[in-house]
N, C-alpha and C positions, 0 to 999 in steps of 0.2 A: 379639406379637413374631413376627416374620418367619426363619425357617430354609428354607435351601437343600440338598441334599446328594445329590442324584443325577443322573447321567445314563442313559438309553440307548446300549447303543453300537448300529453298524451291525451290519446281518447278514450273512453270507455266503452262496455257494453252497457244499453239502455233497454229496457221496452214500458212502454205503459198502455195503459188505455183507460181511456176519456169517455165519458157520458154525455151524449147529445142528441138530443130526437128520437130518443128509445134507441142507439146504435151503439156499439163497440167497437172500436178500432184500437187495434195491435201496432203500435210503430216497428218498423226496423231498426236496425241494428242504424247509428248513426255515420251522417256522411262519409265520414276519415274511419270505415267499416274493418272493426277486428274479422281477421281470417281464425277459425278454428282449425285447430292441430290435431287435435285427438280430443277423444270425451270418452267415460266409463260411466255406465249405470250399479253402484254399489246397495246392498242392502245389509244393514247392518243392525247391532243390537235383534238378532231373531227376526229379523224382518220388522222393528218396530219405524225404523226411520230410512228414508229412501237419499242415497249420498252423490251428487253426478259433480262426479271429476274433470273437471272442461284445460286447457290450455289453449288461450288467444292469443295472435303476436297483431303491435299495432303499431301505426309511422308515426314518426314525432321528429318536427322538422321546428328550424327555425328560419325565418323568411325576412330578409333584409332590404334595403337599398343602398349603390354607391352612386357618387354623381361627382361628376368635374361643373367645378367655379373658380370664375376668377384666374386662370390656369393653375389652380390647385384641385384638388382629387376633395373631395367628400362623400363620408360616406350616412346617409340618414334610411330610416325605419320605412316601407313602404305602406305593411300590413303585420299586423302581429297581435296573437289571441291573449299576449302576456307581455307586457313591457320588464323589462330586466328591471330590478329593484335599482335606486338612486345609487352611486358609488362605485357598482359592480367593474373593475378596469378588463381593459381590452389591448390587442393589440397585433397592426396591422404589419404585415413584413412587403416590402415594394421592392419589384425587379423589373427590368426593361422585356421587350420582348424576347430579348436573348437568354434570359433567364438569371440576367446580373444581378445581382442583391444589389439594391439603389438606398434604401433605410428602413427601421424600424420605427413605427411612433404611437409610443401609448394613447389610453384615453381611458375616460372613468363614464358611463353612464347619469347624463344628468349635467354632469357639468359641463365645462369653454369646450366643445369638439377640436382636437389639434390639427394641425394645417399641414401640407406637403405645399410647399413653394419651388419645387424643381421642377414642376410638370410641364412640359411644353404641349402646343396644339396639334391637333391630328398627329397623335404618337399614342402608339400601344403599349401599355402597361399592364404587367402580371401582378396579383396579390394573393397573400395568405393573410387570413385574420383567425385568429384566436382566442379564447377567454378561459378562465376556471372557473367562470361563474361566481363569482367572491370580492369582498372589495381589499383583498393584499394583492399589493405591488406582485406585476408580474417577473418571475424570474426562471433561469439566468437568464439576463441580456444578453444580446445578440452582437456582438463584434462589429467594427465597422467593415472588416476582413476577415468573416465568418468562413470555416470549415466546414464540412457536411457533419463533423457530428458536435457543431455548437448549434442546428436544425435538429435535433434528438431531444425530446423533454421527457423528461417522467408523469405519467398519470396513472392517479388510482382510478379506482372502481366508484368510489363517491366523490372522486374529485371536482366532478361536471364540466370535464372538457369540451367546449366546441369548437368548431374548425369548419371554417369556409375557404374555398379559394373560388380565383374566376379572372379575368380578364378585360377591360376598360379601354376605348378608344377615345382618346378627347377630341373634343369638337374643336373647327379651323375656323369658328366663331370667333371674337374676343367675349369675355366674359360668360361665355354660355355654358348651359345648365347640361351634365349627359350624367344619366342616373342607366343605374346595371344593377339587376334583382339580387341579392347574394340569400343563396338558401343554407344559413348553419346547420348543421347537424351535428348530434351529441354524439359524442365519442365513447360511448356508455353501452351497454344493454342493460335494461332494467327489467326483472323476471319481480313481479309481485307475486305472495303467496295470498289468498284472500279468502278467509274463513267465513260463511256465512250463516246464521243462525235466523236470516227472514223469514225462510220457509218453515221456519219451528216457531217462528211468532215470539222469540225471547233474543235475550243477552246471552252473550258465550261469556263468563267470569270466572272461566278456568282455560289452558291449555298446555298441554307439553306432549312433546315428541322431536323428531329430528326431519328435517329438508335436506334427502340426498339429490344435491344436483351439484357439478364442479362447477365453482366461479375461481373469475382468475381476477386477483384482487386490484394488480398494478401491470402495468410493461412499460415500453419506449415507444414514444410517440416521434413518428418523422414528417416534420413541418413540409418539408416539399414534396412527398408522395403522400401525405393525407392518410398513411396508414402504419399500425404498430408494425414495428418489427423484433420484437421479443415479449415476452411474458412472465412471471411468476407462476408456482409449480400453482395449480390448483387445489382451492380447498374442496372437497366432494362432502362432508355432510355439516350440514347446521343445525344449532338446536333451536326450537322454535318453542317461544312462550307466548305467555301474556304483553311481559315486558319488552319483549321484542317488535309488536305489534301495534300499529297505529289505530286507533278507534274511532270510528262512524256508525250512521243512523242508529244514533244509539242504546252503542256496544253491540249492535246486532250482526256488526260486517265487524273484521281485525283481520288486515293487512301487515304482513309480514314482506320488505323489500329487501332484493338482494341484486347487485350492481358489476357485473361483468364487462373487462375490456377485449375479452378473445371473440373473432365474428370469425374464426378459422376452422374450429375443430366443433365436428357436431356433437350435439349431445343424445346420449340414446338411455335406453334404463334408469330414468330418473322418477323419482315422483316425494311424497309426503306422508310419512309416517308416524299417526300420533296411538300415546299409549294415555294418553286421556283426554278427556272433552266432556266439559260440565253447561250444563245450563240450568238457570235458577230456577223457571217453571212460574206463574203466574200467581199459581198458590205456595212460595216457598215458604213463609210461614208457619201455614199449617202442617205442608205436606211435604217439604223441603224440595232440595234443588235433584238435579237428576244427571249422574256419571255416565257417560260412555266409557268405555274400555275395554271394546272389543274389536275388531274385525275393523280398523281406521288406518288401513293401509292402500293408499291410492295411486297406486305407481301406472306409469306411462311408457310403451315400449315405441313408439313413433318418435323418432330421431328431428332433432330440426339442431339449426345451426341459427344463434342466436345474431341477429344484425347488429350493427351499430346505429344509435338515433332509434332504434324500436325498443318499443315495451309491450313485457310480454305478460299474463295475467294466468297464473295457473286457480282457476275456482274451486276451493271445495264447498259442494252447495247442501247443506243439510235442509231435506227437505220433511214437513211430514206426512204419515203413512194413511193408507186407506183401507178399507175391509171390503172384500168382495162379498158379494150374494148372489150366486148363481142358483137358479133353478127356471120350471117354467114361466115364471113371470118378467126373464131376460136375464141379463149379468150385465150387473152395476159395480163400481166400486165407491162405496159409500164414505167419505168425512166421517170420523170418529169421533166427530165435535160437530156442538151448533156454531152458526156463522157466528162472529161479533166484529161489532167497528168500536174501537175509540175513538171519541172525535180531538182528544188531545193528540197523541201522536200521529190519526189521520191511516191509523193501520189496520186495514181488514185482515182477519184471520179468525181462527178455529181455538176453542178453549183449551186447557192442556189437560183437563179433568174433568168427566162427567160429575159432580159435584155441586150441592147446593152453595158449598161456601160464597159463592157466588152472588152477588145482588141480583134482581132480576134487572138488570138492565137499562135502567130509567137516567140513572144522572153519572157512570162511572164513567171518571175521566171528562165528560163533557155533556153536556146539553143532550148531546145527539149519538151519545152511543149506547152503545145494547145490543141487545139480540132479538128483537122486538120491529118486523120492519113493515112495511105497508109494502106492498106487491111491486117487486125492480122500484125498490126507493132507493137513492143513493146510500140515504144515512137510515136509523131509527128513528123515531119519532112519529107523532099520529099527524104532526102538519107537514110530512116531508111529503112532496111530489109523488105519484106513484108511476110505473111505465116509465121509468128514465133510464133506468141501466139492470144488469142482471149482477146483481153485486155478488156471487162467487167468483166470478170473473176475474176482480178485483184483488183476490188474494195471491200475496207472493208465492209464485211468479204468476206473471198475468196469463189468464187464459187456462192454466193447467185443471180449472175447476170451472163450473156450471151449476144452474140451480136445476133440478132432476124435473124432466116431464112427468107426468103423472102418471105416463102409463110405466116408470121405472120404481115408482111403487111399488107396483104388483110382485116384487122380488121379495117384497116386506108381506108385503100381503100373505102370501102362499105360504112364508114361513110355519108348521105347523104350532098351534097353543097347545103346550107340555108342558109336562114340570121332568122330565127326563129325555133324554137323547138328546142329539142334536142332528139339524139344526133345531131350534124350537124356538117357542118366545114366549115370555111368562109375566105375571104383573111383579111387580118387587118395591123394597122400601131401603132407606138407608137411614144411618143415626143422624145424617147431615142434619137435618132431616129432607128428605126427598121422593117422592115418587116417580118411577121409570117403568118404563116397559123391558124388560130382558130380554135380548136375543142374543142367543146362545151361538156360537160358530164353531166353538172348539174347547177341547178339554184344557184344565189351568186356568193362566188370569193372561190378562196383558197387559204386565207392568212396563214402563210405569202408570200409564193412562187407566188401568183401572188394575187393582189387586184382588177383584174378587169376581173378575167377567173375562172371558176371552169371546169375546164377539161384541156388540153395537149395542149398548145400553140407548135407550131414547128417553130424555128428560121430560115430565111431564109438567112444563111448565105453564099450560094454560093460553092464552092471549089477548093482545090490549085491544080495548074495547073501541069501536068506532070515534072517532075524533075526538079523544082524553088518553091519558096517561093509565087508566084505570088496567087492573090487572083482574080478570076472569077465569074461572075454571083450573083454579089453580089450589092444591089442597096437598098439604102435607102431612095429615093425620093419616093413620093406616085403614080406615074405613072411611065411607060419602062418594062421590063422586070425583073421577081427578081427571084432567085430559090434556092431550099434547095435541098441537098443530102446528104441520109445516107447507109452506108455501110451496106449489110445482110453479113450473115455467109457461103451463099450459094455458093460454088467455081463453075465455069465454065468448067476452065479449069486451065493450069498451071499458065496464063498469066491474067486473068482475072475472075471476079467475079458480081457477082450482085447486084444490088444498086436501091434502090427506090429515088424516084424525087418529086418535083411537083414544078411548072413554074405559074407564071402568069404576069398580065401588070398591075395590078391596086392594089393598097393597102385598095380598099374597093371592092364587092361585091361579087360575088360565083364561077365568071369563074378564071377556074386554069384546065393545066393539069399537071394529076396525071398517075403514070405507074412506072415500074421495068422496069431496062433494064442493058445491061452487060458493064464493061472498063475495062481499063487495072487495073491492082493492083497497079500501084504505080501512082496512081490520090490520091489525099489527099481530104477524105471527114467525113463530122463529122457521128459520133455512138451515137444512139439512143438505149441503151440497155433496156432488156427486164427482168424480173426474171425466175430464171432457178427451173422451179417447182420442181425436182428431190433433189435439195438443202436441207441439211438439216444441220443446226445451228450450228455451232463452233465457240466460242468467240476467239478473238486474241488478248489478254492484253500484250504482249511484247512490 
């Protein structure tokens, strides 16, 4: 008797890293490891947001057992990462070793497995099994005096054909057990489009444009060579929306799948062309969502020839951007945001506005989130751990950021105090109401992140007071005292670490001081991270 019951699924690309003993570790890419094809580094919207166009191709198998009992043939599941849903019918086609068709015999997933009772001992038998993955009767039936083209089926592109064949010698035992691995493979290529908005720390809730790449929707499937032999004309472009699109980590990843049965003709000059891309922004409320519609063309000239039983993963990874500060104090490139965690969805990232609309940080979303952190504490808060992990690290994707040494300061430092040229850095106010430090990079604004700075505003939000919630140094009147501090990376000692400052009294002209200086570790101050140059690009679509 013949039993079906599992598949393989596809794999994915992974990376994370974990805190443990003050270390970070970077996984790789997981076991059943996607090969990369091509990648593009994009910068788009004026350089506001950084785009990397990746294509992965991955194996997707599915892994079986057959066995002789009884003098009948059965065939049962060895190992499988996915059992076939209950119902799902199958069906095995039997030939001698001469390649005589002997019978066909259904079966359904879950239910009575059906028997073959012709088998004799010590005799080799040839098999084909098949499924569409579905629980309708499979059709047409196969003759008892079948022709080579009553072995011709039709399969689409989402029809989920699999197809095994292989070979079985029964044992010259009576009743004995002879099990043979049969490995399915799907009769598919699967090309995902996979929209990413992690690295912008938002939901994508707009998208349109077109997927030129040719799929070939259907062809003829031949049961004894295991491969098509015709095709349907191909279609070469798709339109790609919202609607079209599957949703995860929510709304932040939208997956758009398209299903090819050609593994013959390569493809070359393809890629993804959108003429919008919105994303809501954290303050849309106030400050509303924010359009793309520029420069969102991500095409690929590396030619591949799609397999059957692989999926392929083309990433577009919206990531966002950073501001350099080069002079003699090194070249940094600095986050244009302070760090924050939610402890509700668990997601480190960078604000989307220098902006007070902002809480300071105490209860949003959870217990433990803010921008308020104790020196490498995982989360916020004045009871979290200190010295456990470097949490810019933490931010989508992992590893592409770091919390700045102190001596990368001094790129802030040197910046001159003006009130014209640039570069410069000035004190400032906003109607939020807010106090910041100005630094000036360039002429205009940089929308959307700020509509009245083109350079690095620093929020002068003060910091939480030794072991309470309490909030210091923190003033939004345009005269008194206001101060900002951020955490370096640079330890002291067991108990302490080093921290850059800057103070001043007035919310308009040039005097502030500025300087590095040591506290304790468990002072809660916000992170201003930095990019970690040594970084090198792994997408995270889990």
């Amino acid at each position: 008797m013949f039993e079906v019951s599992g598949v393989n699924e596809e794999s994915d690309i992974y990376d994370e890293i974990k805190a443990s003993n003050n270390k970070t570790k970077t996984s790789k890419l997981n076991a059943e490891t996607g090969t990369l094809l091509d990648q593009n580094k994009i910068l788009v919207e004026n350089g506001q947001v950084e785009v990397v166009a990746s294509i992965y191709e991955f194996n997707s198998t599915l892994t079986d057992t057959i066995e002789t009992k009884n003098q009948g043939i059965r065939a049962s599941n060895k190992k499988s990462k996915k059992p076939l849903v209950q119902g799902v019918k199958y069906r095995v086609l039997l030939f001698d070793e001469n390649d005589k068709f002997l019978t066909a015999i259904d079966g359904s997933s879950g239910g009575t497995p059906p028997v073959y009772n012709g088998a004799f001992r010590n005799t080799k038998y040839k098999w084909k099994a098949y499924s569409f993955n579905n629980s309708n009767n499979i059709l047409p039936a196969i003759p008892a005096n079948p022709t080579t083209a009553n072995f011709n089926i039709n399969s689409t592109n989402t029809g989920g054909l699999l197809f095994a064949s292989g070979e079985v010698i029964t044992s010259d035992k009576v009743n004995d057990n002879n099990k043979v691995n049969i490995l399915f493979k799907r009769q598919t290529a699967i090309v995902d489009i996979v929209y990413s908005g992690r690295g912008m720390f938002d939901k994508i809730t707009s998208l349109l444009g077109n997927i030129n790449l040719p799929i070939y929707n259907s062809g003829v499937f031949n049961l004894l060579t295991g491969k098509y032999v015709s095709y349907t004309t191909p279609i070469n472009s798709h339109v790609t929306n919202l609607n079209q699109t599957v949703s995860s980590k929510g709304d932040t990843i939208r997956t758009h799948t398209l299903y090819t049965v050609n593994d013959v003709q390569s493809i070359s000059n393809y890629g993804v062309n959108l003429t919008s891309l919105t994303f809501p922004t954290d303050l849309n409320s106030q400050l509303g969502s924010r359009t793309f519609s520029s420069n969102l063309n991500f095409n690929f000239t590396k030619s591949f020839k799609p397999q059957l039983g692989k999926r392929y993963k083309i990433i577009i990874d919206f990531l966002t951007t950073s501001r350099n500060v080069t002079n003699t104090g090194g070249n940094v490139d600095w986050a244009y945001h302070n760090l924050f965690y939610n402890d509700l969805s668990k997601v480190y990232g960078f604000r989307h506005y220098n902006s007070n609309f902002y809480e300071k940080g105490i209860s949003a979303g959870g217990q433990n989130s803010g921008e308020y952190f104790n020196w490498k504490a995982l989360k916020p808060g004045f009871a979290q751990p200190f010295n456990v992990v470097d949490p810019c690290a933490l931010v989508y994707p992992a590893g592409r950021w770091k919390m700045p040494a102190a001596s990368e300061f001094n790129t802030l430092i040197n910046i001159p105090s003006n009130i014209s040229g640039t570069p410069r850095k000035s004190n400032a106010g906003s109607p939020d109401p807010v106090r910041y430090v100005n630094i000036v990079l360039g002429t205009g604004n940089f929308a959307p992140y700020d509509m009245f700075t083109n350079g690095l505003p620093l929020l002068m939000l003060g910091f939480r007071e030794n072991g309470s919630n309490t909030i210091s140094g923190y003033n939004t009147s345009s005269t008194g005292t206001s101060n900002l501090y951020f955490w370096s990376s640079t330890e002291v000692d067991s108990g302490n670490s080093t921290y850059f400052a800057i103070s001043n009294t007035s919310s308009s002209g040039t005097t502030m001081n500025v300087r590095t200086a040591n506290a304790a570790k468990t002072y809660g101050m916000n992170i201003r991270c930095v990019r970690n140059k040594n970084y090198i690009y792994k997408p995270n679509i889990q």
